[in-house]
Phi, psi and omega in degrees: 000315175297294136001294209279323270206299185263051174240328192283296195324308139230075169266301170332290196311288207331321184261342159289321178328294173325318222236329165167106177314321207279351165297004194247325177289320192253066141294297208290351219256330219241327173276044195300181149312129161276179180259164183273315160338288177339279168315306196292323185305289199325301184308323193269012198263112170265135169206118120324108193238092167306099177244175164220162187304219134285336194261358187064027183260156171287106190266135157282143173239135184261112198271132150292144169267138183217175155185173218150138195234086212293157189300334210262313175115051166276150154261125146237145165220106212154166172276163194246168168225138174032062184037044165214151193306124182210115196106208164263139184177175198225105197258141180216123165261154202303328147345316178092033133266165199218114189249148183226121165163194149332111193246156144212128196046051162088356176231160183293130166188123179101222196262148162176183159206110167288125181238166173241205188276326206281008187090353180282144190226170199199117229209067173180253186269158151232140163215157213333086217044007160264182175280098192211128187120224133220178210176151191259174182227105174246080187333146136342305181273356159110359172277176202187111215244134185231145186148175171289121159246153158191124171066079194072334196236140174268117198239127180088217181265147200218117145306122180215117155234147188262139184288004145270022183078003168260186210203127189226161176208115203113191197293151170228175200197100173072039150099316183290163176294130172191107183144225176293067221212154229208116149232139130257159219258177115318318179288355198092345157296172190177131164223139171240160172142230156300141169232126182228150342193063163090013174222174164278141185172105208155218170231130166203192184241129170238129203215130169264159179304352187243007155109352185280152187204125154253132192246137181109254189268167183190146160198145220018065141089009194230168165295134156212099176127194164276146211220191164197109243241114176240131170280155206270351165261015169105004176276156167225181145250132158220157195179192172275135140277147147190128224287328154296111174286001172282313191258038170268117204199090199191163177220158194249122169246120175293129184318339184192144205292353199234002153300120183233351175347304181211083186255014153270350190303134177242133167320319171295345168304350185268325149290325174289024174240307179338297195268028164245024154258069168280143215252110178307135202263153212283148191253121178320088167296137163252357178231107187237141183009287264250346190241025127276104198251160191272160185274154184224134172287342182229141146296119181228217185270145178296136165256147148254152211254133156234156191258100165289175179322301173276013172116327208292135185246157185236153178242148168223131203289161200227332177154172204272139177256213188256021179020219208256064159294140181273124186196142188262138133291115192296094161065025170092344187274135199286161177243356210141340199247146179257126219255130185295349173285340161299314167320291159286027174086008180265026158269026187289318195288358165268010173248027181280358119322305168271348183296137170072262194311002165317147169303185187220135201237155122299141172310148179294132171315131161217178191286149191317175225236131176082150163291115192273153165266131166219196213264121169132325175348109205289346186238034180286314188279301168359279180308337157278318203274322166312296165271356142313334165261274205321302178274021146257335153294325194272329175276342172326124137291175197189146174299162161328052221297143161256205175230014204253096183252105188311141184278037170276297182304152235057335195293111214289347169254009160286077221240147150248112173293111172249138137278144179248096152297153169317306189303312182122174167208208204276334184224034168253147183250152188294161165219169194241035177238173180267153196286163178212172179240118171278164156225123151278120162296107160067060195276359189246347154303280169328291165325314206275332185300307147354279185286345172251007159266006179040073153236120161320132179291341212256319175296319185305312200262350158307297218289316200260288213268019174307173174280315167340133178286154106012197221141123202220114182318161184299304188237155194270160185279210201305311186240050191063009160308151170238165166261116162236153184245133192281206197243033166263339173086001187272329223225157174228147166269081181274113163324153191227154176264142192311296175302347135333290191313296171323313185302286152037250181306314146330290156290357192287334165279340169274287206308316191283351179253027142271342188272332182294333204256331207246134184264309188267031193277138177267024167304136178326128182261114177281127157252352154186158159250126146210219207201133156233097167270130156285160193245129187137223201264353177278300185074030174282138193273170114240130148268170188182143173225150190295089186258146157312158116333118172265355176225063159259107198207150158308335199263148163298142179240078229249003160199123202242109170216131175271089176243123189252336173085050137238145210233355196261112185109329225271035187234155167300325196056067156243123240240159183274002193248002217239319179328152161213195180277344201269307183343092163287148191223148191234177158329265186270053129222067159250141208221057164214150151244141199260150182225129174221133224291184218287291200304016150256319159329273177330322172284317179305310186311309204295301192281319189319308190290308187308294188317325193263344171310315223258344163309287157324327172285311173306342191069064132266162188195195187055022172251166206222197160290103148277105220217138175238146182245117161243138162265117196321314201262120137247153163262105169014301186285007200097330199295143172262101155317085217289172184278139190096352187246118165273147172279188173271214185270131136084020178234029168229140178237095193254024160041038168119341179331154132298160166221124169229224213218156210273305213292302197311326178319299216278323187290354201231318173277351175258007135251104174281009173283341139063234184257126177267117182087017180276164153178177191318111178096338192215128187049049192250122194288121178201230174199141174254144149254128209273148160258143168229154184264086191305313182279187193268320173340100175281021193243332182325135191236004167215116174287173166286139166286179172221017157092019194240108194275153152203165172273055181302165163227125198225176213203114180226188172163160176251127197240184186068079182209053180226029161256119180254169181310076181250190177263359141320306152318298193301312194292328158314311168325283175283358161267345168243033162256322168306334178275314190222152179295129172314339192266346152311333166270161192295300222249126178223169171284151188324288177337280196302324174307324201296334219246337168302324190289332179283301195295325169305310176331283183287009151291297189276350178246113189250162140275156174228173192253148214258144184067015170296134185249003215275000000 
């Protein structure tokens, strides 16, 4: 074994030699003799490794001990599982970088540490070759990083001391400093405060070693704005900064009326001290983990890799290769054959710049939302007959309607039949439409549901029956319903399936003493059911019912996501550049944990459960979330502004925002008497957290957060909630249970939806803390 062990070593020298000496020292340095004990334990470690086949049957694989010396001269030593690095082992390319540590299927996963040729070295976490998790970093130039990574980048809280001696502490964000953060100087300077992408920027304290200090605003690493300058014997300056001195404006109080020590002092002395405090700059990896891949032996069918929304990559079969052709591959480079390492996902590193960690922009402007009907429109006549009935049920007189309701109004035949003849009639107005028979369902429910949502009738029948058209969405949704919107944008229309209408109806005395009993319930709120037969040779019905808008709002809705806490289907397959306001953004691809302070939680948490109680008691099931996110923080340029980070004056566009101070923030959101015009769901204040989905699992349904915040105003309710268990659904159920894991699908029995849908809830919803920084 010893024999054998030192001939692979030097055959490895012999080709590294050719290629890069420095890869020939550190063989010997990094590459002792093993003991043959050693190797016979290594050899003897059995793991069971589940993959599947081409046929989708489950092959067992036996992991091994190996080494091997690749034609390029690459090395490994260590176990293998089906000819791939798996377990512990050490890998070295001819370059003279070097991985010792944890594998799984060919990629760095777990504890290891990777060095490079120049002596920097990186000592902590992996997920799938990248430096992720934590772990430390040491250059080449002697600096040295302790800290949060993710996908390369020192991301979160971080320790960095520098080979001159300075020294950070605090948040990090994309490798840079950005947020909260503490420099000290070599010299005894020290600034906390603000950070924006690797400069000061922001509101902080900069204190010089001889006790003098300034306190308040800065961008890029200089005073801006208002500040204030203090002497250690209690005089100050304080005015506008700016390194322009035409726009410099402040006065000096002496610690006591008969002090003048420095009434010679100029503000400008102060940049010139500034700028021999410079922030050291990051040192330029040019080769990272994650773009050094292991040599891989078989071939298989080719994926092709697309990027969803939160960053995440997906694999798609691209055509069938050369399955199990044998063929050795060199340091990862395909040569013609579609390399079983695309299979697992190791070309993740040509997205490394935008994975996960893209900025998050507003969405692209689009055209307003829906097709107006106007005359030749094919739902043009429709569209008369609609609001023509919508405004003779709303104007119908009526007695003093109460909230105290005899169950005769429930009664599912408690219907009005009206004819509109052209001509008009005694309680009909003449129309230029063909005749048709309205119907109102249950009006005096309805009517009373109205009054206890305070919508005005007179405002109600503007909105709908105005001279302004409808507005009729592009395409019909999932299930073939179409949408139309009036053009104030409050109220939306939906077609209906007779058995919809059955639910309805059905459920209609539990839905009305749940709006009665529960004030803040985020259920779809109904404003009438009806019915339009044409009169002729179709005798065509449309039924159709009346909704609020959930997202008619002064605020911009700069992300739309529909969540059921299910994965099979559930994603847009949209790139973040790709988004538009209009974008339903779905299940897997939400890349937020929503946080919202205790008095808004506590509530959310209380009604989440009374809703879905009351949904589950109906046997419904298949309705999701709707949840809109607007942001606070924007930039001139688009860019969305995580919390802790300032535009510069006059480089935020915040569409109407109040803008205040984080304390008053957390105090105004932690009293909702308040916030004027917030409750539960609607213009309701919080916070986000950005999340990325690290793993290969394309069903992961909640990412890891990363410490990365913005300020919202966000806006849910639960909608879809007229689908009962029927057997359709059941038959659904049970034909894509054969197929896909059952708890991935939509249609489950109500229970269980009640109950899947809640705990994804309380995954994706937190409480946060007021003056949390974390």
């Amino acid at each position: 074994m010893m024999g054998r062990e030192s001939g692979v070593m030097k055959a490895w020298e012999a080709t590294v030699r050719k290629t890069h000496a420095v890869a020939k020292k550190r063989a010997h340095s990094i590459f002792g003799t093993s003991s043959e004990a050693q190797a016979q334990a290594q050899a003897e470690e059995e793991v069971l490794n589940l993959t599947v086949d081409d046929n989708g049957n489950d092959v067992q694989y036996e992991t091994y001990h190996t080494e091997k010396v690749f034609p390029n001269g690459e090395y490994y030593n260590g176990q293998c599982t089906d000819n791939f690095t798996h377990g512990q082992g050490k890998y070295l390319w001819t370059d003279g970088c070097v991985y010792v540590g944890e594998w799984s299927k060919g990629k760095a996963m777990g504890r290891g540490t990777f060095s490079w040729p120049s002596g920097a070295t990186y000592e902590g976490n992996f997920t799938n070759g990248y430096m992720h998790g934590t772990g430390t970093y040491t250059g080449s130039n002697g600096d040295t990083y302790k800290g949060k990574w993710v996908m390369n980048l020192k991301h979160g809280y971080g320790v960095k001391s520098f080979a001159n001696g300075d020294f950070y502490e605090g948040e990090w964000r994309r490798g840079l400093q950005n947020g909260q953060g503490r420099y000290q100087w070599d010299n005894g300077n020290h600034y906390i405060g603000e950070w924006r992408n690797g400069s000061i920027w922001g509101e902080g304290s900069f204190v010089w070693a001889d006790g003098n200090r300034y306190d308040g605003l800065w961008e890029d690493g200089l005073p801006k704005g208002n500040g204030t300058y203090k002497w250690p014997d209690g005089s100050f300056y304080v005015g506008i900064w700016s390194k322009d001195p035409k726009e410099q404006n402040g006065t000096y109080y002496p610690s006591a009326p008969s002090v003048e020590a420095h009434l010679d002092w100029d503000p400008e002395q102060v940049y010139k001290e500034l700028n021999e405090c410079k922030v050291c700059p990051m040192e330029k990896v040019t080769v990272l983990p994650s773009q050094k891949k292991p040599a891989v032996w078989k071939a298989k069918k080719a994926v092709a890799a697309r990027m969803s929304v939160d960053g995440r990559i997906g694999m798609e079969k691209a055509g069938d290769g050369d399955g199990g052709a044998e063929s050795e591959v060199c340091g990862g480079e395909a040569t013609g054959n579609e390399l079983l390492e695309e299979l697992l996902g190791l070309h993740i590193d040509d997205f490394d710049e935008e994975f996960q960690l893209q900025n998050l922009k507003v969405p692209k402007k689009s055209k307003r939302q829906g097709e107006t009907i106007s005359k030749g429109h094919k739902n043009y006549e429709l569209m008369l007959n609609l609001q023509l009935g919508i405004r003779h049920a709303v104007a119908r007189p009526v007695a003093n309607a109460n909230f105290e309701l005899n169950p005769s109004a429930f009664d599912p035949k408690d219907k009005i039949w009206t004819r509109f003849p052209p001509e008009g009639s005694k309680h009909t107005p003449p129309h230029t439409s063909m005749e048709f028979k309205w119907k109102d369902y249950c009006p005096v429910v309805f009517r009373a549901l109205r009054k206890l949502f305070k919508v005005d009738a007179a405002d109600y029948m503007l909105s709908i029956c105005g001279d302004e058209a409808l507005r009729e969405l592009s395409s019909p949704g999932k299930s073939g319903s179409f949408f139309y919107l009036t053009n104030d944008d409050r109220y939306m229309i939906k077609t209906m399936k007779k058995a919809e209408v059955k639910v309805l109806l059905r459920m209609l005395p539990a839905y009305y003493n749940h709006f009665r009993s529960f004030e803040n319930t985020m259920v779809t709120k109904f404003y009438g059911l009806h019915c339009v037969k044409l009169i002729g040779a179709t005798q065509r019905k449309v039924r159709f019912i009346i909704m609020g808008n959930l997202f008619c709002s002064e605020y911009t809705i700069h992300r739309r996501f529909d969540l059921k806490g299910s994965s099979l289907g559930r994603t847009s397959e949209k790139s973040e550049t790709d988004i538009e306001e209009t974008t339903i953004l779905k299940d897997l691809d939400l890349n937020f944990i929503f946080r919202l302070q205790k008095y808004w939680f506590q509530e959310f948490s209380r009604q989440i459960d009374k809703d879905c109680e009351l949904l589950e008691q109906e046997g419904i099931m298949d309705y999701s979330l709707l949840v809109g996110i607007h942001f606070k923080d924007i930039s001139q340029d688009g860019d969305i502004i995580p919390t802790g980070s300032r535009t510069p004056a006059g480089d935020s566009d915040c569409e109407g925002t109040p803008q205040m101070s984080k304390v008053d923030m957390d105090q105004l959101i932690s009293d909702p008497s308040r916030w004027e015009g917030a409750k539960l769901g609607v213009n309701t204040p919080g916070r986000v957290e950005r999340t990325v989905r690290t793993g290969d699992c394309e069903l992961q349904l909640v990412g890891e957060p990363i410490g990365e915040f913005y300020n919202v105003v966000l806006f849910f309710g639960v909608i879809d909630i007229l689908q009962d268990y029927d057997i359709s659904k059941k038959l659904e159920h049970a034909y894509k249970s054969i197929q896909y894991d059952p708890t991935s699908i939509s249609a489950v029995d109500p229970r269980l939806y009640s109950k899947r849908f809640r705990d994804f809830l309380f995954r994706i919803f937190a409480e946060d803390s007021p003056s949390s920084d974390t």
